[in-house]
Every structure is written in C-alpha cells, then in structure tokens.
C-alpha positions as CSV (number, residue, x, y, z in Angstrom):
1,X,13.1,0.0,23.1
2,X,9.8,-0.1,21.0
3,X,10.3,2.2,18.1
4,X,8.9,5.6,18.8
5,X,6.8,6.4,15.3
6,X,6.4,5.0,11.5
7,X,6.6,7.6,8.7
8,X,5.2,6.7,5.6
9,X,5.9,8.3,2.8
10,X,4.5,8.0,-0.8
11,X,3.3,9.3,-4.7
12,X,1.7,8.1,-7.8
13,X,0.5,4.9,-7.3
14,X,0.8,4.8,-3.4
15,X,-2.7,4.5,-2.2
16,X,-3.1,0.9,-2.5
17,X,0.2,0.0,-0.5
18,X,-0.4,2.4,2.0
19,X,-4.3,0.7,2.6
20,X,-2.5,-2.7,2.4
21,X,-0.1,-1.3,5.3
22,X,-2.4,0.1,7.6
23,X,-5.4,-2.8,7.0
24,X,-2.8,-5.5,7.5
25,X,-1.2,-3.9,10.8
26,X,-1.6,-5.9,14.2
27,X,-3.9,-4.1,16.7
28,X,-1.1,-4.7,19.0
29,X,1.5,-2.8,17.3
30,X,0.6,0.8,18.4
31,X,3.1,2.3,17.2
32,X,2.4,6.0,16.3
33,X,1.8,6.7,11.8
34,X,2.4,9.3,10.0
35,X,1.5,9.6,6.4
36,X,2.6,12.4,3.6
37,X,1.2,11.3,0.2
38,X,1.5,13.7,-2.3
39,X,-2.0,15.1,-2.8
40,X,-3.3,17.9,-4.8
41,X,-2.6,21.2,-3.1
42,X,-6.1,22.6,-3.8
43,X,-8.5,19.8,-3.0
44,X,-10.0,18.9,0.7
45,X,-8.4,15.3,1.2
46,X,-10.6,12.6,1.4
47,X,-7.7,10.2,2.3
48,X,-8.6,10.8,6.5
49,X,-12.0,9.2,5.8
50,X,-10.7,6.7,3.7
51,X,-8.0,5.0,5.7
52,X,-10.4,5.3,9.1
53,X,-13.2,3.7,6.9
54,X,-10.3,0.4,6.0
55,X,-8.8,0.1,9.3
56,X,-9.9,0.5,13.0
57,X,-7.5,2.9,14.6
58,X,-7.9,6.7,14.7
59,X,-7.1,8.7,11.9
60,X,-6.4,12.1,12.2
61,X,-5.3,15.5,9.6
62,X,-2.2,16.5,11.3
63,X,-2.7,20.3,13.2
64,X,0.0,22.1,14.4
65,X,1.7,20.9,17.6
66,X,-0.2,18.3,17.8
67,X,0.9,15.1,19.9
68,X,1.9,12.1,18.6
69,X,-1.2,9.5,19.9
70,X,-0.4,5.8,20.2
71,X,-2.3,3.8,18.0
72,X,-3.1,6.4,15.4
73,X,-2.4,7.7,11.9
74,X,-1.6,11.1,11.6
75,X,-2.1,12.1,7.9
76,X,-0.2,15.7,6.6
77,X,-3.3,17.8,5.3
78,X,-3.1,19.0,1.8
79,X,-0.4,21.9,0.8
80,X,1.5,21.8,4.7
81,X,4.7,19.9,4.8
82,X,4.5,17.9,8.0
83,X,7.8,18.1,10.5
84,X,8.3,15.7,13.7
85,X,9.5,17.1,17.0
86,X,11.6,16.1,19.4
87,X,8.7,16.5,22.4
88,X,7.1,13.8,20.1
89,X,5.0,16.5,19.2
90,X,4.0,17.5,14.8
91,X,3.8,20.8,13.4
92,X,2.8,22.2,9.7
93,X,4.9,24.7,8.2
94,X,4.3,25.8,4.5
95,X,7.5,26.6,3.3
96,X,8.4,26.2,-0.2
97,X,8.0,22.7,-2.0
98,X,10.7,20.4,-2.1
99,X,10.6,18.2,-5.0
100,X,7.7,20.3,-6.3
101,X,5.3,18.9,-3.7
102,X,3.8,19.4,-0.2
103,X,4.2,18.1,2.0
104,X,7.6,16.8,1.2
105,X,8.5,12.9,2.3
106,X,12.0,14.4,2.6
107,X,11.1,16.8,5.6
108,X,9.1,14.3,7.1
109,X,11.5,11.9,7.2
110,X,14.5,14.2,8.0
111,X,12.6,16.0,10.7
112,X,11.7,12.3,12.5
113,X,15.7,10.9,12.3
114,X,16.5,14.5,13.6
115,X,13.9,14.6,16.5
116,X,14.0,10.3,17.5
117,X,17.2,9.0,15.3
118,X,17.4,5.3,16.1
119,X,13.6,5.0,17.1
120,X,12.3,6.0,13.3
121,X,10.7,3.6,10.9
122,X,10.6,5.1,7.8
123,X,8.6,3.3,4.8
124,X,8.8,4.4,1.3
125,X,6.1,3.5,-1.6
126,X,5.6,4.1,-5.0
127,X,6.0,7.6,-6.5
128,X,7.4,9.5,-9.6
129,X,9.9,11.6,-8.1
130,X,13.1,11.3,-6.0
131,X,11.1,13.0,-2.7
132,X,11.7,10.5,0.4
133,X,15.1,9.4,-0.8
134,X,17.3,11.8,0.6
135,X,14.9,11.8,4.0
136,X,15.1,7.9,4.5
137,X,18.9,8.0,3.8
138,X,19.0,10.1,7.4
139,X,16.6,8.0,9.0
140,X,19.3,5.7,8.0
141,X,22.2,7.6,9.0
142,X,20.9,8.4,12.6
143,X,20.4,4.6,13.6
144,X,16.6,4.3,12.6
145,X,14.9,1.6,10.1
146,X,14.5,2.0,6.4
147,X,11.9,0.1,4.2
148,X,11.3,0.5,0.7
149,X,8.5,-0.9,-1.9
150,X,10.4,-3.5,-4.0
151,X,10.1,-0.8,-7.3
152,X,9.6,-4.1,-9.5
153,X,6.1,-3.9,-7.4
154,X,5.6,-0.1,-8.1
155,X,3.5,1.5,-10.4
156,X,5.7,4.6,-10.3
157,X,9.1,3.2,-9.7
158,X,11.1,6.4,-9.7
159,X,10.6,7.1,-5.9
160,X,11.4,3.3,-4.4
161,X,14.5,3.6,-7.1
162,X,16.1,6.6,-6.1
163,X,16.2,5.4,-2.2
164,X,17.9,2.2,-3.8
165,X,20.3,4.7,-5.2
166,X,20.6,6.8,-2.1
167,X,20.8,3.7,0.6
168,X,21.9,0.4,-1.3
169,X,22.0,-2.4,1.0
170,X,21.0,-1.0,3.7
171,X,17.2,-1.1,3.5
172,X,14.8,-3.6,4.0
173,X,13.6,-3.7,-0.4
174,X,10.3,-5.2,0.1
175,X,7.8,-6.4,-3.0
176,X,4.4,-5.1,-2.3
177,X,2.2,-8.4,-1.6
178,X,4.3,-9.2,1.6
179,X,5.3,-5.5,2.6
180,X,1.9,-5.2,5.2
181,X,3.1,-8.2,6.9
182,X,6.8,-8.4,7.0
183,X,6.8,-4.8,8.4
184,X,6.0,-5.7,12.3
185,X,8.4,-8.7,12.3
186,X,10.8,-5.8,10.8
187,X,9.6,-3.7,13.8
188,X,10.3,-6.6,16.0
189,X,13.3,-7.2,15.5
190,X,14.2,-3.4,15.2
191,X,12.9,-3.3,19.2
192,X,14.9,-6.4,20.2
193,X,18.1,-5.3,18.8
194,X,17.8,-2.3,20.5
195,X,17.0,-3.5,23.8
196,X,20.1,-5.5,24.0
C-alpha cells in the first residue's frame, strides 16, 4: 500500500531542508505534503509562492475541508493549526497554541496517525522547541514512518533532539545533505513492507 500523505513539520532554521525536500522529490512520488512551519502569526506567508516557485507541483494554503490532492503540497496558513481527516480531507481550527505556536507540528502529526495510522510519513526538521516530538512519537505508535533531521545537521537542534528523546531507535535520524533523497527509498520500502 502506497503511503497515503507526508507531513512535514519544522522551526527555526527549517526553510532550507524543507526546499531541499520538496526540490529533490521524484515527480513520480505523488504522494500528498503537508507542511506546518512555524511562521509569524501576523504576517501573509510568502512560503506558498516560494516552494511553487522551487519545485513543479501545486502548492496550495490549506482551507478548511479541503481534499488531500495527489501530487501537491498543502501548506498550514499563518495562525491556523492544521488537522488531518480521516475522509483524507484538512481542516483549520484556531484553538490555543501548543508549544507557543500555530499551527502546532504536534496536532498535525497526531491528527494524521489518528486519521491514516500505518499510511503517515511524518518528517521532522530543525526547530527550537520540542513541538513535533510528541506528534511523530504517534505517527510512530500507530504503525506509520518517522524521519528526523540528523540535529548535528540543524541549525536549531532542540526540535530533531527532543523526537530523539521521544522515539529513540525507532526513526529513520537522517543528516540534512542526504535527507531529500533517502526519503523516497524510505517511502519505498515503507509501501513494500506493507504490501506483504
């Protein structure tokens, strides 16, 4: 079974893994993305126009109940926490932070192993705060895959370190300079052990 979505969580010093990520990513894997970074809660995000301008598949600022589109990167708009559904469907909600921030990597993540458990990706980058440990810990738990930035490669460790804390052994750790391109043979592998 092809994994049903990546979630892609990331902080302070996230951007240029997350542009390695999605510039490095096989047309072929179309595999749903969806991306919380921890933006500023006041400003319009540019980050839409930026990923759509370094990579060629559709990039769109997540609206409530949207659809989960093949191919695309969803990207959580400034101030909403994003939440996956189990129709394969996304909705906003502007509940109170978590971690001081939102969206939250945490309800992302937990909200995607809830909704799709073993069919969940969940990648972790760079970031000052523990947000997105706890969440990839139950994408984890339910069966799914669990990839985190090698935090040597971080420029804000905290984040990457904390899901080491939270998950030990049984992550994928991944320095930054190969993380774009092991991730589909990750993926690969994730769809061929589950179709046996």
């Amino acid at each position: 079974m092809e994994p049903a979505v990546i979630v892609i969580g990331g902080s302070a010093g996230s951007l240029d893994a997350l542009l390695a990520i999605v510039t490095a990513l096989p047309d072929a894997l179309a595999i749903p993305i969806v991306v919380a970074l921890h933006l500023s809660p006041t400003q319009p995000s540019v980050l839409p126009e930026l990923l759509s301008r370094m990579c060629r598949r559709t990039v769109r600022e997540v609206e409530d109940k949207q659809a989960l589109q093949r191919a695309a990167i969803h990207v959580a708009p400034p101030n909403y926490h994003v939440l996956v559904e189990r129709g394969r469907t996304l909705s906003l909600s502007v509940d109170a932070p978590v971690h001081f921030s939102r969206p939250s990597i945490d309800l992302l993540f937990e909200s995607a192993a809830d909704a799709l458990g073993p069919a969940v990706v969940g990648v972790l980058l760079s970031g000052a705060n523990e947000d997105g440990a706890r969440g990839l810990r139950r994408i984890r738990d339910a069966g799914g895959t669990a990839v985190i930035q090698d935090p040597a490669t971080a420029p804000h460790p905290e984040m990457p370190a904390a899901a080491l804390r939270w998950i030990g052994d049984q992550a994928h750790v991944i320095p930054l300079p190969a993380l774009a391109h092991r991730l589909p043979t990750i993926i690969g592998a994730m769809a061929s052990h589950q179709d046996t």
